[in-house]
N, C-alpha and C positions, 0 to 999 in steps of 0.2 A: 469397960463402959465406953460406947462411941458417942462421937459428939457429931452433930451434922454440920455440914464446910458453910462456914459464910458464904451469903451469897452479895454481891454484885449488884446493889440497887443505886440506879441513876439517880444523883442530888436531886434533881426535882421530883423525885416520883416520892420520896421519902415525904416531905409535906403532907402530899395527898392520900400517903398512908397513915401517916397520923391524924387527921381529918377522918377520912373513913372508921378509922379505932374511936375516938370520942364521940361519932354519929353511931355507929352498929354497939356501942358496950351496954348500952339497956333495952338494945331492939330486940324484940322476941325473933325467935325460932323460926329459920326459913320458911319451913313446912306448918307453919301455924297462923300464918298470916293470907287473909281472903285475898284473893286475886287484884281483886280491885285496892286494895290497899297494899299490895305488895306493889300494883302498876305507877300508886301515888307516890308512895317513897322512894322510887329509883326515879321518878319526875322530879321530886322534890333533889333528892342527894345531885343528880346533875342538873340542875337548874343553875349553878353558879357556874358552871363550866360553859355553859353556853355565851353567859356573859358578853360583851363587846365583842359581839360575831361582827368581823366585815362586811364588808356592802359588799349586793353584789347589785349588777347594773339591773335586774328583774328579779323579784322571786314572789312568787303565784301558788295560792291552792287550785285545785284542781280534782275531779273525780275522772273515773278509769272503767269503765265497764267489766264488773269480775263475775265471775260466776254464782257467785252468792248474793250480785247487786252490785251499784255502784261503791268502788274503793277512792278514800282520799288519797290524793298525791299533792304529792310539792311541787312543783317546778322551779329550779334554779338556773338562770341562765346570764352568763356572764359577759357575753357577747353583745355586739353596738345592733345584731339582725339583718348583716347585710348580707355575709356569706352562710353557705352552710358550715353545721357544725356535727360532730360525732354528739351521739347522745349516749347517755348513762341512766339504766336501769337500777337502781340502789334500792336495797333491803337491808334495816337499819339491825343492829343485832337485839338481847335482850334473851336468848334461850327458846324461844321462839310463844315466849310465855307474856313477858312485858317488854315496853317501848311502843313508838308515834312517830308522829313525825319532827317532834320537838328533840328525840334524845338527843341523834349526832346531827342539830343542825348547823353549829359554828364549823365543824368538819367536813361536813357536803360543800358547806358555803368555802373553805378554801381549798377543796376540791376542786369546786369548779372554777375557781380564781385559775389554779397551779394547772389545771387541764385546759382549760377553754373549750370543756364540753358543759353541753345543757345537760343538766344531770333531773331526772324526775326519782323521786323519793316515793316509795310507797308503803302504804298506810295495809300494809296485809292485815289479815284477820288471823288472831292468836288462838292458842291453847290455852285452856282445859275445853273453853267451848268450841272452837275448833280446830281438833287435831289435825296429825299427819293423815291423809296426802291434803289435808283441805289449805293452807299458807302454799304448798307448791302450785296447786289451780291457780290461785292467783296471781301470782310469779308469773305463770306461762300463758294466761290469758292477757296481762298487762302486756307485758314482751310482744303477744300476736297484736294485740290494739296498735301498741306502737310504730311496727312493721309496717299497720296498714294506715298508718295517719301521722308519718314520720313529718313529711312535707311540713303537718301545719305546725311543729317544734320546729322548724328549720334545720330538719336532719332529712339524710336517707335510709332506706329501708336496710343499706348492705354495711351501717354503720352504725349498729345500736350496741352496745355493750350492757354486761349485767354484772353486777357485783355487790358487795355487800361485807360485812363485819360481821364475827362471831356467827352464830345463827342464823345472820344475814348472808354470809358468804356461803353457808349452806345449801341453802334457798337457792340462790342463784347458782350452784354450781348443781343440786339438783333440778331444778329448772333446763340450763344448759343441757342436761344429761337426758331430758324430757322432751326437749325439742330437737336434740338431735334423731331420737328413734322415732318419733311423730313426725319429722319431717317437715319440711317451709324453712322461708329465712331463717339462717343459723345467727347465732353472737357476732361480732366481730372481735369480743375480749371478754375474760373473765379478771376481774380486780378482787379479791380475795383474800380479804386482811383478816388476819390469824381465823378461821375459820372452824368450825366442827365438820374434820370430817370421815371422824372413825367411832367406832365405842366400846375402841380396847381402853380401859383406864387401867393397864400395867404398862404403860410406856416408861419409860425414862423420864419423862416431862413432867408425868403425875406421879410418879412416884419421888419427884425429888421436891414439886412445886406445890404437892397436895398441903398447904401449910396454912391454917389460920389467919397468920398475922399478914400475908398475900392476899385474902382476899379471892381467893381461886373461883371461877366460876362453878355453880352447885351442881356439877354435870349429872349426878345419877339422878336428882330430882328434877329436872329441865328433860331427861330421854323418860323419865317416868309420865311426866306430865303430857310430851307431845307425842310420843312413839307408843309409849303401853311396854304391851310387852317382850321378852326377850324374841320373839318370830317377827315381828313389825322391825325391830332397833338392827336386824340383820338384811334390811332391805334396803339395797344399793342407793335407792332417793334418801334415805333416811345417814347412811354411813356411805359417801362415795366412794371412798378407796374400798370398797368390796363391789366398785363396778367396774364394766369394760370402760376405760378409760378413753379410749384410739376416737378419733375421729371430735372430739370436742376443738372448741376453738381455745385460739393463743391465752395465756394465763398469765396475770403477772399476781402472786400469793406471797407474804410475808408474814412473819411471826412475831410474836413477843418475848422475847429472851427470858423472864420469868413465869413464863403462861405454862400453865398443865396441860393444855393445847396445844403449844407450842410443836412437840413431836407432828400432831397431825399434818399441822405444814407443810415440814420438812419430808414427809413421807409422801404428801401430795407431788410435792416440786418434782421428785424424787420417781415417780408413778408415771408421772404427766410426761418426762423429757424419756422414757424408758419406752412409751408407746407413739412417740413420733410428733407430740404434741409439743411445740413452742411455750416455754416459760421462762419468768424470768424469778428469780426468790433473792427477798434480802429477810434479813433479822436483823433485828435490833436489841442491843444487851440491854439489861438491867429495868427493863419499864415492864410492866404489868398488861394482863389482859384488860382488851377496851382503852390502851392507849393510846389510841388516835382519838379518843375523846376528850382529854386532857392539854387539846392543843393549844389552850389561854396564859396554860402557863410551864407546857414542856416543848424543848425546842426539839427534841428527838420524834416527838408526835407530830410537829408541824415538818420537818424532813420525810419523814415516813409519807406522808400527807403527799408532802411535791413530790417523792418516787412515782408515787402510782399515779399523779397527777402525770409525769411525763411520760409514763405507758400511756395512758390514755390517750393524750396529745398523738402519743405516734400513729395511730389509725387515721390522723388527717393524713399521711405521707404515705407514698407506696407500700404496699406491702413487703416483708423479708418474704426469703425464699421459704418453703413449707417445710424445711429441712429442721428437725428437732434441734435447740437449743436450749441449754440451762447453764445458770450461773447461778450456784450457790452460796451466795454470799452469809454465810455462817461465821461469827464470830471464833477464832483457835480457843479463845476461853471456856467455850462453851459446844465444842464438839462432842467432848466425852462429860458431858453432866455426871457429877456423883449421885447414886443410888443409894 
């Protein structure tokens, strides 16, 4: 009889695990709860995380011209408005089923603290009622608005970055991958915190992280929901590492050291610096997927937070040379995951 290896969970993620157990122990059945009541409970469960969000010196709703009609945005902008500033396209995660613009607002808001970019937050249109490719139009129509009306955010058009969390970094890296083949102003960054962006679930990740008491994202009902079926879930928008990679702009992608997702990452970072494209990967052990959402009370979420906070920043300063780069920053504990 085998036992499975303890794993390595960060003192503060433990709390928030026990928390989620006495919230989820009488909640019914992923797949059994209406949409609209599934979108309420993950409002209500992160409702306290958002808690004493920091000031930022502006933050603004806002609508977006999309193709299905005007889309809400946030605007967050941390700056006094005198110079310009790099702006950030954000797509917030949720499977691409639930979340607003409320989920990760303590997290945008020290985003833009740790970047000093205007960062706009959008309010995409979800699944069941609107599938794949309908959240990527939107992605790529926001992104072209913004291009063309950068000036009135006090950005430029050759300085917009896109990124996003879980489902969100999705979005934006297919997004990215949408406007590179159509052509116009490209990204100047992809930000890509632990991301979907495959949908082999026999990796190493899922096969060690697929556990209960984790909390693991409900990946085959989240590809059932927005993709269908198995001919859609093999389409490069939908799983990016099954596209041509070459020619996207610079990345900086991180993972969660217990995330079932976790692998996709790594594979991405992995992809990206293999076809010539600039990235930068850290990981972070022991925290859960969607812990950058938890940054009220993990101090590893608010680190992760300033990482990508200071890629972002770096689009104010010259460019590096085009010449591929990666750093792997992978924890030695966690190279060889037990199966």
């Amino acid at each position: 009889m085998t036992t499975e290896a303890p794993l390595y969970i960060d003192p503060e993620m433990l709390p928030i695990l026990e928390r989620m157990r006495l919230r989820m122990a009488n909640a019914p059945a992923f797949d059994s709860v209406p949409f609209d009541q599934m979108r309420a409970r993950a409002s209500s469960l992160f409702a306290v995380f958002n808690e004493d969000s920091p000031d930022v010196r502006s933050v603004r709703d806002l609508t977006i011209p999309g193709p299905g009609g005007d889309l809400p945005a946030r605007l967050y902008d941390p700056t006094d408005g005198q110079e310009p500033a790099p702006l950030l396209l954000y797509m917030h995660g949720g499977g691409w089923v639930i979340g607003d613009l409320d989920l990760e607002d303590r997290a945008i808001r020290l985003l833009a603290l740790a970047s000093g970019a205007r960062i706009i937050s959008l309010d995409y249109r979800l699944a069941p009622e609107h599938p794949f490719p309908v959240p990527i139009d939107d992605v790529v129509a926001a992104f072209r608005w913004l291009v063309a009306n950068a000036a009135t955010f006090g950005g430029t058009a050759d300085r917009i970055a896109v990124g996003g969390a879980s489902a969100g970094a999705n979005l934006a890296m297919a997004g990215a991958l949408r406007i590179r083949d159509e052509g116009g102003q490209a990204p100047c960054l992809m930000v890509l915190l632990y991301g979907v962006f495959g949908v082999d679930q026999t990796t190493a990740s899922y096969r060690e992280f697929a556990r209960p008491e984790l909390f693991t994202p409900a990946m085959e009902a989240f590809f059932q929901i927005y993709a269908g079926d198995e001919e859609k879930r093999q389409n490069p928008l939908v799983a990016p590492l099954l596209a041509d990679l070459s020619g996207l702009p610079p990345a900086f992608v991180n993972a969660a050291g217990l995330d079932t997702l976790r692998d996709d990452s790594r594979a991405l970072a992995a992809r990206l610096a293999e076809v010539g494209v600039p990235v930068e990967f850290k990981e972070y052990p022991g925290v859960l997927h969607g812990f950058t959402q938890y940054s009220r009370v993990s101090q590893v979420a608010r680190d992760a937070i300033d990482d990508a906070g200071r890629a972002l920043s770096a689009v104010i300063r010259p460019p590096r040379p085009a010449s591929a780069s990666v750093s792997l920053d992978v924890p030695a504990s966690q190279k060889e995951p037990t199966a």
